[in-house]
TORLO-78743 format. One record per residue: residue in one letter; x, y, z of N, C-alpha, C in turn. Coordinates in Angstrom, 1 decimal, decimal comma. Layout:
N
PT   res   n.east   n.north     n.up   ca.east   ca.north    ca.up   c.east   c.north     c.up
PT     A        X         Y        Z         X          Y        Z        X         Y        Z
...
//
This chain:
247
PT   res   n.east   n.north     n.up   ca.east   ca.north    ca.up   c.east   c.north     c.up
PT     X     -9,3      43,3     12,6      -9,5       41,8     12,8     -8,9      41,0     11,7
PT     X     -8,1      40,1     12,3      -7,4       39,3     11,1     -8,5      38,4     10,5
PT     X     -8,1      37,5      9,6      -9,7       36,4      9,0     -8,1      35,6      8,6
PT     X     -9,0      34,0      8,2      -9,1       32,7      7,9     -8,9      33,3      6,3
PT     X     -8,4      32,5      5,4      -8,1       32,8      4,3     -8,8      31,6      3,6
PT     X     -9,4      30,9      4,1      -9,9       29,6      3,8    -11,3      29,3      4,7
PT     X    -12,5      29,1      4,4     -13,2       28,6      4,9    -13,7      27,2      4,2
PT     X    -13,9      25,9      5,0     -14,6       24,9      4,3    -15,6      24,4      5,1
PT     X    -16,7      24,6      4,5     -18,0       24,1      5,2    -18,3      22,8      4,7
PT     X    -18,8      21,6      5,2     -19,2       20,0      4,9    -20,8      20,5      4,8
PT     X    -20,9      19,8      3,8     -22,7       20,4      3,4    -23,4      19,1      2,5
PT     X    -22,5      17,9      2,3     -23,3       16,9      1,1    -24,4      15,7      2,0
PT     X    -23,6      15,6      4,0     -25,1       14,7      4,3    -26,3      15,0      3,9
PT     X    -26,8      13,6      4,0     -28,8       13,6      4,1    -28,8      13,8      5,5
PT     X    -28,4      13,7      6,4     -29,1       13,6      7,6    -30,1      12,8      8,2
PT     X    -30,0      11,6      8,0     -31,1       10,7      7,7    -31,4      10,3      9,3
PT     X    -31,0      10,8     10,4     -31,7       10,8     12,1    -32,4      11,7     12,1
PT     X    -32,8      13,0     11,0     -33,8       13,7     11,3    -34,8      13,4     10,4
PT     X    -35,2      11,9      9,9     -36,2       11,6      9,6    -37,1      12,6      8,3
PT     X    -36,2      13,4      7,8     -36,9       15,0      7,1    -37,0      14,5      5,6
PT     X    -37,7      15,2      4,6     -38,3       15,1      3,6    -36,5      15,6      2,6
PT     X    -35,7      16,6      3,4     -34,9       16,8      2,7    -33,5      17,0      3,4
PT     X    -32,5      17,1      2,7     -31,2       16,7      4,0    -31,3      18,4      4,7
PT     X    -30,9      17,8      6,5     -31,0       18,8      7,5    -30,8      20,2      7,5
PT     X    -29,4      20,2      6,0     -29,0       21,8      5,9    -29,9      22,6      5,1
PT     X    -31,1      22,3      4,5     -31,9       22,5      3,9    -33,6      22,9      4,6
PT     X    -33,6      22,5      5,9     -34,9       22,6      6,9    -34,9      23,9      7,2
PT     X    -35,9      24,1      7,3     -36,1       26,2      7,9    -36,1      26,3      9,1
PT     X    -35,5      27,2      9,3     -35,2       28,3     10,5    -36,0      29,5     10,3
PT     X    -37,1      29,5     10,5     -38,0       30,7     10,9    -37,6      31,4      9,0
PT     X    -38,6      30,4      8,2     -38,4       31,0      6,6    -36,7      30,9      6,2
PT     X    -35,7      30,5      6,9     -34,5       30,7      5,9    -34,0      29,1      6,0
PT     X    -33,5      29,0      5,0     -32,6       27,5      5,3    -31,1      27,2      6,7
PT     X    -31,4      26,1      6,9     -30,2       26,2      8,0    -28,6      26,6      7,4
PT     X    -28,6      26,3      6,2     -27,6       26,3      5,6    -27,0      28,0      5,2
PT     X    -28,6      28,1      5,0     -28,2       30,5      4,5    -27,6      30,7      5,5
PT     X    -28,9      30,1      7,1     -28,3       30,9      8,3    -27,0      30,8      8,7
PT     X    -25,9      29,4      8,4     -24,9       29,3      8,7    -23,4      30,0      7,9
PT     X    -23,9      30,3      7,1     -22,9       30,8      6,3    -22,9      32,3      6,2
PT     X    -24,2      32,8      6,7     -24,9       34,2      6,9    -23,6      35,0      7,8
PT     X    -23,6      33,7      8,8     -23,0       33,4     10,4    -21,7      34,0      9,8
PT     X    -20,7      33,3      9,5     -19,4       32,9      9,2    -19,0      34,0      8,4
PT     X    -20,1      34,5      7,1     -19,7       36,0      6,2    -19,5      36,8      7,3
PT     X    -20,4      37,5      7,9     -20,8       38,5      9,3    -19,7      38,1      9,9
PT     X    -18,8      37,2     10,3     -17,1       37,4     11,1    -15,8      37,5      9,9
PT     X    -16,2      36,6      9,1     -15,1       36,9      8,2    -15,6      37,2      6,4
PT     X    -16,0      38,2      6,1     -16,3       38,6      4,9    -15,6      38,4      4,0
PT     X    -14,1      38,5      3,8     -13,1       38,5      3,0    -12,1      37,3      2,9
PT     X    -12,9      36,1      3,2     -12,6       34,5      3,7    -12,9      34,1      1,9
PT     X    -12,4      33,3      1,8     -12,6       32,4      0,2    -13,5      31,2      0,9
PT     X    -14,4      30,7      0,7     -15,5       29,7      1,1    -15,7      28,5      0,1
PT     X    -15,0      27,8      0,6     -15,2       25,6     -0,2    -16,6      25,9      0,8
PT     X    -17,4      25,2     -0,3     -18,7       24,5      0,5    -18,4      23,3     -0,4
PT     X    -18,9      22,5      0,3     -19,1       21,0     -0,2    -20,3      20,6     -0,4
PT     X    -20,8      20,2     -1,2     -22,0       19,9     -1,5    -22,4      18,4     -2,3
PT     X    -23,6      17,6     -1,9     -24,0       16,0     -3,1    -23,9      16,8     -4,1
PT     X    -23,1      15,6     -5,1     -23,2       16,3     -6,5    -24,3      16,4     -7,1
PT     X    -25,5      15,9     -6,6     -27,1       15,9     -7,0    -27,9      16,6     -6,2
PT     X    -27,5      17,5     -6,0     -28,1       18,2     -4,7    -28,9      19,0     -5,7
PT     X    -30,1      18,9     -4,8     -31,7       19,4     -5,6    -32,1      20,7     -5,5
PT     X    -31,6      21,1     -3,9     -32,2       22,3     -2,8    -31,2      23,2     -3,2
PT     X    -30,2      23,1     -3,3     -29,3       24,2     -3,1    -29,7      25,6     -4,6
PT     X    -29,4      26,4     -3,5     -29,4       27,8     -4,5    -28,5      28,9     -4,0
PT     X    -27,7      29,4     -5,4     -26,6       30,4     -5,3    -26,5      31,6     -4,1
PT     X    -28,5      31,9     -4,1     -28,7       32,8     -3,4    -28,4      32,9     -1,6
PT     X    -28,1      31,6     -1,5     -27,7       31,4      0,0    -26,3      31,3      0,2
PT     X    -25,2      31,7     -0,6     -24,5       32,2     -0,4    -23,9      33,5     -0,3
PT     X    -23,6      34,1      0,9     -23,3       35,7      1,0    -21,8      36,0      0,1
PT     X    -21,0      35,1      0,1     -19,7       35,4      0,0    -19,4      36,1     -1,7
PT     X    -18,2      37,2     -1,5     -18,3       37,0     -2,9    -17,1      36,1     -3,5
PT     X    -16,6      35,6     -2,6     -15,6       34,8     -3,2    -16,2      33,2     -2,9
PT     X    -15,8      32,2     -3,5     -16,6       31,0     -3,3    -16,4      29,7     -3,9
PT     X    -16,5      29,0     -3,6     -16,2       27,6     -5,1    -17,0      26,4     -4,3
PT     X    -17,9      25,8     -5,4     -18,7       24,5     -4,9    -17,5      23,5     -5,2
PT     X    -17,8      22,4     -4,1     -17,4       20,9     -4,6    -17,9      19,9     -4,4
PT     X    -17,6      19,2     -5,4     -18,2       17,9     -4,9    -17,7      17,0     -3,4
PT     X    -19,2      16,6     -2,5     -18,8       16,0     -1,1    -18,7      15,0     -1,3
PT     X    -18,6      14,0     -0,3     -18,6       12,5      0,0    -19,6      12,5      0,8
PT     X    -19,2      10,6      1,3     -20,7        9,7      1,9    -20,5      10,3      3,3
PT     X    -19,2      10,5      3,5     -19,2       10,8      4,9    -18,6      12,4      5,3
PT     X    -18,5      13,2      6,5     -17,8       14,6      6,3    -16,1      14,7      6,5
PT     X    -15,8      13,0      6,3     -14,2       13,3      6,4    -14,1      13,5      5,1
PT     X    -14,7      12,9      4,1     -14,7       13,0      2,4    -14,9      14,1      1,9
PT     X    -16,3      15,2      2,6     -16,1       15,9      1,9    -15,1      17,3      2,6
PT     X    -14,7      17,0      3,2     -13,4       17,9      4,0    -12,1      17,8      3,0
PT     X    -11,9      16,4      3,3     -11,1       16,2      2,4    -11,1      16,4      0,7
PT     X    -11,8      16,6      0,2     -12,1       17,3     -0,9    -11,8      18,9     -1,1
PT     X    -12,2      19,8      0,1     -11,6       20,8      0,1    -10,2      21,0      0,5
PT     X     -9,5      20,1      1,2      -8,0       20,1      0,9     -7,4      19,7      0,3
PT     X     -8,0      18,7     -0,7      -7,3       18,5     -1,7     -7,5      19,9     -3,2
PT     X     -8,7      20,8     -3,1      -8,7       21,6     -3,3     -7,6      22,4     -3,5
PT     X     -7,3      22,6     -2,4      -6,4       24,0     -1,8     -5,2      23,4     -2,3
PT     X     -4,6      22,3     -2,3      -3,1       22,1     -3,1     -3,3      23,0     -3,9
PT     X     -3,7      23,5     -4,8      -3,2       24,4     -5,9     -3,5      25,8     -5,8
PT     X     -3,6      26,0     -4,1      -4,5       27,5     -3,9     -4,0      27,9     -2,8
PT     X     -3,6      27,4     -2,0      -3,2       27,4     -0,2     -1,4      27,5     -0,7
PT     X     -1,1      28,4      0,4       0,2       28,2      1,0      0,1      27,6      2,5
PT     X      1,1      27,2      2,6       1,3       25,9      3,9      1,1      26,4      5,1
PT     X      1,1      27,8      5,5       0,8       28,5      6,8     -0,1      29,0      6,7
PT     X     -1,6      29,4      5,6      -2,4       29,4      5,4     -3,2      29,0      6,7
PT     X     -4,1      29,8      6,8      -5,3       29,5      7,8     -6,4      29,0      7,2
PT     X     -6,6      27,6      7,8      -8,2       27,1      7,2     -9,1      26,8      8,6
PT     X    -10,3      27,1      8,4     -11,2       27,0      9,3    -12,5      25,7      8,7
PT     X    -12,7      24,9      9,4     -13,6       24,2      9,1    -14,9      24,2      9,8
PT     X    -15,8      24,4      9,5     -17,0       24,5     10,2    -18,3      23,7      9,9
PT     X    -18,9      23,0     10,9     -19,9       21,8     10,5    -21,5      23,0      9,5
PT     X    -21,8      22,5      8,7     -23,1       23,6      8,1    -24,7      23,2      9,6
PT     X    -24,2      22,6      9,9     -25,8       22,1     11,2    -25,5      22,9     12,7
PT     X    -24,5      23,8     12,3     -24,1       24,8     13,4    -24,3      26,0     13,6
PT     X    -25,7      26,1     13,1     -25,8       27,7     12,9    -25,8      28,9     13,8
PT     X    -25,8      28,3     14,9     -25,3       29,3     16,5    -24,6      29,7     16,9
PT     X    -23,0      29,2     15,9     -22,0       29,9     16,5    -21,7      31,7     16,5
PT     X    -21,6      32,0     17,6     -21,5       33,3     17,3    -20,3      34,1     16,7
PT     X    -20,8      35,2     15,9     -19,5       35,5     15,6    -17,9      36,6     16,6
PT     X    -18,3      36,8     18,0     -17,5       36,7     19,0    -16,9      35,3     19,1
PT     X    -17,7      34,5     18,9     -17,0       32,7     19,1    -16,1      32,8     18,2
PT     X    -16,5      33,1     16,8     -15,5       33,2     15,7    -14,3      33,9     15,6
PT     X    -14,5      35,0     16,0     -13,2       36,1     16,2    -12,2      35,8     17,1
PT     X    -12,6      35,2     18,3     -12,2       34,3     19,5    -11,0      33,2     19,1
PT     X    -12,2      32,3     18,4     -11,1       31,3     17,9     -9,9      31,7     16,9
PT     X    -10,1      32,8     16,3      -9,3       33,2     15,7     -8,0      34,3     15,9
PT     X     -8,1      34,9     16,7      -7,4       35,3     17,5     -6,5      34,5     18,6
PT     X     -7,0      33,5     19,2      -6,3       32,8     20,1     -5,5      31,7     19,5
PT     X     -5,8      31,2     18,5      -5,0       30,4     17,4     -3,4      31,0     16,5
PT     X     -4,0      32,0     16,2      -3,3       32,9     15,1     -1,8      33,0     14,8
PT     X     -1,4      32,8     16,3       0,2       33,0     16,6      0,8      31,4     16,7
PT     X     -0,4      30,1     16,8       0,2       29,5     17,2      0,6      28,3     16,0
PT     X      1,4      27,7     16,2       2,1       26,7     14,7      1,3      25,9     14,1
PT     X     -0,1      25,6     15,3      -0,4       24,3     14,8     -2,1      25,0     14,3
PT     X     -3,0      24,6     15,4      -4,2       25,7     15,5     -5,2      25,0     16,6
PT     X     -6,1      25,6     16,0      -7,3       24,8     17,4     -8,7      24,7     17,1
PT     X     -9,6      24,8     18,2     -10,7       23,9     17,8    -11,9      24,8     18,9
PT     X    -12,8      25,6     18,8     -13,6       26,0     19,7    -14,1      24,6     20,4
PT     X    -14,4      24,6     21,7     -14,8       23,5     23,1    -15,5      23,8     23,6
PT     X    -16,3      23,5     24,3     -16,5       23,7     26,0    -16,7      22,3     26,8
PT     X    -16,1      22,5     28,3     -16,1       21,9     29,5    -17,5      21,0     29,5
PT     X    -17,2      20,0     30,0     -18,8       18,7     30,0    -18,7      19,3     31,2
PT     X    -20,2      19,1     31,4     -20,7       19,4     32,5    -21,9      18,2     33,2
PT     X    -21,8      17,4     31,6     -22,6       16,7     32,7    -22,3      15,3     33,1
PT     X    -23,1      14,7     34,4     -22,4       13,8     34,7    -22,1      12,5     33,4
PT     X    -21,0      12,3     33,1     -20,7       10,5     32,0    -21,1       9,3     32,7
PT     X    -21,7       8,4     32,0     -21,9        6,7     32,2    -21,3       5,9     31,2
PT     X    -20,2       4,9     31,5     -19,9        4,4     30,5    -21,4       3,2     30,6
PT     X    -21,4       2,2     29,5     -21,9        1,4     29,3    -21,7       0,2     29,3
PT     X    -22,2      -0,9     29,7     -22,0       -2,4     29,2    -22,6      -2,8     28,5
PT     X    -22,2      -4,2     27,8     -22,8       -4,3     26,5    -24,9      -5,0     26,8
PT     X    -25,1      -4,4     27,9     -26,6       -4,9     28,1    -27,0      -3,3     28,1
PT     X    -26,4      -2,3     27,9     -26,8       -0,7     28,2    -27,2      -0,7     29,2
PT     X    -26,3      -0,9     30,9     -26,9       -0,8     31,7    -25,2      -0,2     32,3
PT     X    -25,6       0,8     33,3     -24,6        1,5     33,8    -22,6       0,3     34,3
PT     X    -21,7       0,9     33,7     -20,9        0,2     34,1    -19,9       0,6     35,0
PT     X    -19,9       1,9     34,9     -18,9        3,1     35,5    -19,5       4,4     35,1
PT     X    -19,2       5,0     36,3     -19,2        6,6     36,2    -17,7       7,1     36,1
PT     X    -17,4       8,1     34,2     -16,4        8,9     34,1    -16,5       9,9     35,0
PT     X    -15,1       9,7     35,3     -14,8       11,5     35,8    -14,8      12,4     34,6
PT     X    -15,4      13,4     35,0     -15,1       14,4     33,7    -14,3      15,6     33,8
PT     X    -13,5      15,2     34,7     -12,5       16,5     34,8    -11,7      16,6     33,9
PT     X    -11,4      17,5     33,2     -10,8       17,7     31,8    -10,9      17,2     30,5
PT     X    -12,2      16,7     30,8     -13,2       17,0     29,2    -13,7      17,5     28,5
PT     X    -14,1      17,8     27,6     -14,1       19,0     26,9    -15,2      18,2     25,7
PT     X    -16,1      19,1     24,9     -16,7       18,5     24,0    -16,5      19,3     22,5
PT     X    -16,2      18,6     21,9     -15,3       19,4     20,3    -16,6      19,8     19,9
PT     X    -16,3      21,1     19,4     -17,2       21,9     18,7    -16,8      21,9     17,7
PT     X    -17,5      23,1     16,7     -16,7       23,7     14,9    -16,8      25,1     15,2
PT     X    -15,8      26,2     14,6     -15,2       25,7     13,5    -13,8      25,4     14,5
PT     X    -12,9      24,1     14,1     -11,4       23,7     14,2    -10,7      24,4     13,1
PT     X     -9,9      25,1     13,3      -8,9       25,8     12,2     -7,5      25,5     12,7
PT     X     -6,1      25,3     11,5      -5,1       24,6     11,3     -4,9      25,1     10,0
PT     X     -3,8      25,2     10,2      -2,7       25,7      9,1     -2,9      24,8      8,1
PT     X     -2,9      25,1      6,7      -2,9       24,2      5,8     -2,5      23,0      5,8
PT     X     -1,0      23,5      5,9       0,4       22,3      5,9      0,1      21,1      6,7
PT     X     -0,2      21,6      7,8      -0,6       20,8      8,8     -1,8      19,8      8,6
PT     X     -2,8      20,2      8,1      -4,4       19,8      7,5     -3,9      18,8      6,6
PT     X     -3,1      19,3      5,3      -2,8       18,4      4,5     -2,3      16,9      4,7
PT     X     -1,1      17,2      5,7      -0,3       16,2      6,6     -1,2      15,0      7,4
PT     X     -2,2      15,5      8,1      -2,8       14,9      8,8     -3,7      13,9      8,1
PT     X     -4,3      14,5      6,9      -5,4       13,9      6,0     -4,7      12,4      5,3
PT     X     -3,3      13,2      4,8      -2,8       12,0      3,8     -2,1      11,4      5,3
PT     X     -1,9      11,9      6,3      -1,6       10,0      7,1     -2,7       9,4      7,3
PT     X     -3,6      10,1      7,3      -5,2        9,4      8,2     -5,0       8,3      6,9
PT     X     -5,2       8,5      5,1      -5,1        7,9      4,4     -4,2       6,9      4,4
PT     X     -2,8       7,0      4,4      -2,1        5,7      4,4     -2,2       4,8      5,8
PT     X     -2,7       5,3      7,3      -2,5        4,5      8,1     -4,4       4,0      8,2
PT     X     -5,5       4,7      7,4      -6,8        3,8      7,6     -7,2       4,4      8,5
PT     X     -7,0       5,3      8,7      -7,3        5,9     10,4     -8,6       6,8     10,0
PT     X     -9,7       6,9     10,5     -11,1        7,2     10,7    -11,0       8,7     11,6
PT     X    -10,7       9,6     10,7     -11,0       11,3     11,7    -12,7      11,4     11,7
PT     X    -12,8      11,4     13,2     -13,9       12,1     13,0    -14,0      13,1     13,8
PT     X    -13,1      14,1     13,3     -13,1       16,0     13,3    -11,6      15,7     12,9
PT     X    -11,3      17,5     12,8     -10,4       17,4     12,2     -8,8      17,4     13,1
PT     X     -9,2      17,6     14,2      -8,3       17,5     15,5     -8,3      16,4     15,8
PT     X     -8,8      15,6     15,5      -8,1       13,8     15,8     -7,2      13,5     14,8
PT     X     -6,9      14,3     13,4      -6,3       13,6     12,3     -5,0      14,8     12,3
PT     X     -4,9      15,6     13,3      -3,5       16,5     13,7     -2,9      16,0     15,1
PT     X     -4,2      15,6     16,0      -3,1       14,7     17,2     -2,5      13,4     16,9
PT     X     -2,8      12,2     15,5      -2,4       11,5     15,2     -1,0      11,8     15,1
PT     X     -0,7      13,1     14,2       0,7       13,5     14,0      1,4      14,4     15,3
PT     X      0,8      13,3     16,2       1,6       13,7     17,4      1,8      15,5     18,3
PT     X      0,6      15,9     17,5       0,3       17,7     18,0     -0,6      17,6     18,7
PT     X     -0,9      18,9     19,8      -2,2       18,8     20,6     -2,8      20,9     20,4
PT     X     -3,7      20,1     19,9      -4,5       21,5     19,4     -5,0      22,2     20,6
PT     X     -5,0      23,5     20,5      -5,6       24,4     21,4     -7,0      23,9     21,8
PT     X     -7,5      24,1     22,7      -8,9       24,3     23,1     -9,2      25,3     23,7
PT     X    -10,1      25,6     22,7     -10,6       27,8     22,9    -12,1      27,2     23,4
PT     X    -12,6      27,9     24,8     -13,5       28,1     25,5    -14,7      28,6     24,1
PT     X    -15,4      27,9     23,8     -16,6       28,6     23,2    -17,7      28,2     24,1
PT     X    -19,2      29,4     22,9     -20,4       29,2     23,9    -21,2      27,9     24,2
PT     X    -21,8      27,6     25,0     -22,3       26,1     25,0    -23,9      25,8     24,0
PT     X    -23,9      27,2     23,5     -25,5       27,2     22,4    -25,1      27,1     21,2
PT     X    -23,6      26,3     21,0     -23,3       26,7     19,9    -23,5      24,8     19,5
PT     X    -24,7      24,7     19,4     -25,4       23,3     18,9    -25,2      23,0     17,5
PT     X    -25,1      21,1     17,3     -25,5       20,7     15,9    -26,8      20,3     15,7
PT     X    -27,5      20,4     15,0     -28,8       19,8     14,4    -28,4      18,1     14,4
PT     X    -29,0      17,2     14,9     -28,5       16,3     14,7    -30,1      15,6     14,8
PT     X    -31,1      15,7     15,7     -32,0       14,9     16,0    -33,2      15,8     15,4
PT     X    -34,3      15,2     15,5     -35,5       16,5     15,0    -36,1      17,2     16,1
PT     X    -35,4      16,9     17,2     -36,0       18,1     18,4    -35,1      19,5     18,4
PT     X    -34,1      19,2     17,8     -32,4       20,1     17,9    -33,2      21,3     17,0
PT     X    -34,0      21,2     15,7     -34,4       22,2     15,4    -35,2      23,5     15,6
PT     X    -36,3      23,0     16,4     -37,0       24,2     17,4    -36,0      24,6     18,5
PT     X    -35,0      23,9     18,9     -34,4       24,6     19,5    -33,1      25,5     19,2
PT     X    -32,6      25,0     18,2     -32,0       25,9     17,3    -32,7      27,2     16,9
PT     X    -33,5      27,1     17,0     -34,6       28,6     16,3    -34,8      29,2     17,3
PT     X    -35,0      28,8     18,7     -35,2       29,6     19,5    -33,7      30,4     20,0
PT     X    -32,2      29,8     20,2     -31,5       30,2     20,3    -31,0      31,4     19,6
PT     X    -31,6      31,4     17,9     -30,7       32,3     17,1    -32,1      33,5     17,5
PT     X    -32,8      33,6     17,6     -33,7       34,1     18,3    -33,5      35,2     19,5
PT     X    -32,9      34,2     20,4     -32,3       34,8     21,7    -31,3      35,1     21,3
PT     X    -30,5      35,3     20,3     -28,9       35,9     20,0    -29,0      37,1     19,7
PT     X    -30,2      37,1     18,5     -30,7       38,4     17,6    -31,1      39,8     18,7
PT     X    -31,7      38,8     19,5     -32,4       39,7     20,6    -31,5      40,5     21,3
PT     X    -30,3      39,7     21,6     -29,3       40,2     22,8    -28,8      41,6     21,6
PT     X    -28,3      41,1     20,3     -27,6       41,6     19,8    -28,3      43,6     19,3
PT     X    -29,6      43,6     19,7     -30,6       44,5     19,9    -30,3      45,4     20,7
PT     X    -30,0      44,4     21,3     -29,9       45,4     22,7    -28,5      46,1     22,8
PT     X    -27,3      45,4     22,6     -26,1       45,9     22,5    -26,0      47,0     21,2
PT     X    -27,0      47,1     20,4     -26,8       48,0     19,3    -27,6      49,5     20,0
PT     X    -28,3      49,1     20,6     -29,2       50,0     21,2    -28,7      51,1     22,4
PT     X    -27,7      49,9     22,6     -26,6       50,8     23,7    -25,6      50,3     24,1
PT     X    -24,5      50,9     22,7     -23,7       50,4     22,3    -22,7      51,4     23,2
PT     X    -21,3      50,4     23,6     -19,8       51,1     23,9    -18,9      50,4     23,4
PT     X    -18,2      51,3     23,7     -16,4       51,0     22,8    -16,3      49,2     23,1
PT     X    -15,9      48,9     22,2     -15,6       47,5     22,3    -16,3      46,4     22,2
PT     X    -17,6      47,0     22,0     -19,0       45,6     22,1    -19,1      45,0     20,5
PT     X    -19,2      44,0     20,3     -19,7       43,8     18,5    -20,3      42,8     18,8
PT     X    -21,4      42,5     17,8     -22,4       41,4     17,6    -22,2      40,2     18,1
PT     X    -23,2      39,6     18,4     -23,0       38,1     18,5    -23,2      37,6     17,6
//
C-alpha cells in the first residue's frame, strides 16, 4: 500500500456550536479524546505519513500522548481552518516536493474508515491533480427565502457532499492557496481553492458514517458508530480471508 507523504490535520477551533467546556477535538469518545481517536484513525492507514497537526497556540488540553505518529511537527493554527491549513503549507515549502502527496483531514472526523483511506488513496495516486472522499445527497434540498420559508426544491442529481480527507499534490495545494490569497477568495475545503485554478478534483465514493462533530448531538452518535466499526471489524478478524483488512 502506497501512503501520503504528508498528512495535515486542522486542530486550533473552539467549536463554539457545541456549547462544551472545551474545544470539540478534546470531548470523549468512550474515555479517549476525539482528537487520539482521529489520528489513531489515519496512523492505522498510513503509519509512515509525516503528520502537521495544527493546533491554538494556547492550547491547554493537548498532550503528546495522543499522538501515534513517530514522525510529527505541531503548528501554530488560525481563527479559521483555511488558516490553519494554510500554515501547514506554508510549512512544507521547505519540506515538500511539488508532486508530493498531501492529505488533509478535518480532526471532528473520527469515522473515517481506514478502507475509506486506502480508497482515496489509491484512486487519486496516478492522477495530476487529486481528490476528495464524497458521497451522493440523498436527501431531498430546499432552497430558502429570505423569510425561511420554502422557495424551490433542488434537484439533487449530481450532488455530492465533500467529505475529508481531500488530498492534492503539493504544487497544486500551494498554487491554489497563494491565488485564494491574492484574489480574496474564501476556501472553504480545499477543493474549492484547486477548482478556482480551473481543475476538477476527483470524487471518490466514501462511507456515509464518515461524520463531523459539529452540533452536541453529533457526539453520542459518533460513539455509537466507532462502536459499530470496532464491532464489524471483530468479526472480519474472526474470520478472516484473503483480502479483507480493517475498517
Amino acid at each position: 500500500m502506497s501512503a501520503p507523504q504528508w498528512l495535515i490535520v486542522p486542530a486550533a477551533g473552539r467549536g463554539t456550536r457545541m456549547r462544551a467546556a472545551c474545544p470539540k477535538q478534546y470531548l470523549l469518545l468512550d474515555d479517549r479524546a476525539v482528537l487520539a481517536c482521529t489520528l489513531a484513525r489515519l496512523h492505522e492507514a498510513f503509519p509512515e505519513a509525516t503528520l502537521l497537526l495544527c493546533l491554538d497556540a494556547e492550547d491547554q488540553w493537548f498532550h503528546e500522548s495522543m499522538v501515534p505518529f513517530a514522525r510529527w511537527q505541531r503548528l501554530d493554527g488560525g481563527d479559521e481552518r483555511v488558516d490553519s491549513v494554510r500554515a501547514g503549507i506554508d510549512w512544507l515549502a521547505a519540506h515538500a516536493h511539488s508532486d508530493d502527496w498531501v492529505l488533509i483531514h478535518d480532526v471532528a472526523r473520527p469515522c473515517v474508515t481506514v478502507a475509506d483511506l486506502h480508497h482515496l488513496l489509491e484512486t487519486i495516486r496516478h492522477d495530476p491533480v487529486g481528490g476528495l472522499l464524497a458521497a451522493p445527497v440523498t436527501d431531498t434540498l430546499k432552497r430558502q427565502d429570505t423569510h425561511q420559508r420554502v422557495e424551490a426544491t433542488v434537484a439533487r442529481q449530481g450532488l455530492w457532499r465533500a467529505m475529508t480527507p481531500q488530498g492534492f499534490r503539493y504544487g497544486v495545494l500551494r498554487e491554489a492557496f497563494e491565488q485564494a490569497a491574492s484574489e480574496h477568495f474564501l476556501m472553504t475545503d480545499e477543493a474549492s481553492g484547486v477548482e478556482q485554478l480551473g481543475h476538477a478534483p476527483l470524487l471518490v465514493t466514501g462511507r456515509s458514517d464518515n461524520l463531523k462533530i459539529t452540533h452536541p448531538e453529533d457526539l453520542a452518535l459518533v460513539a455509537q458508530i466507532l462502536r459499530a466499526q470496532q464491532d464489524t471489524s471483530r468479526l472480519y478478524l474472526s474470520d478472516k480471508e484473503p483480502g479483507h483488512e480493517p475498517i
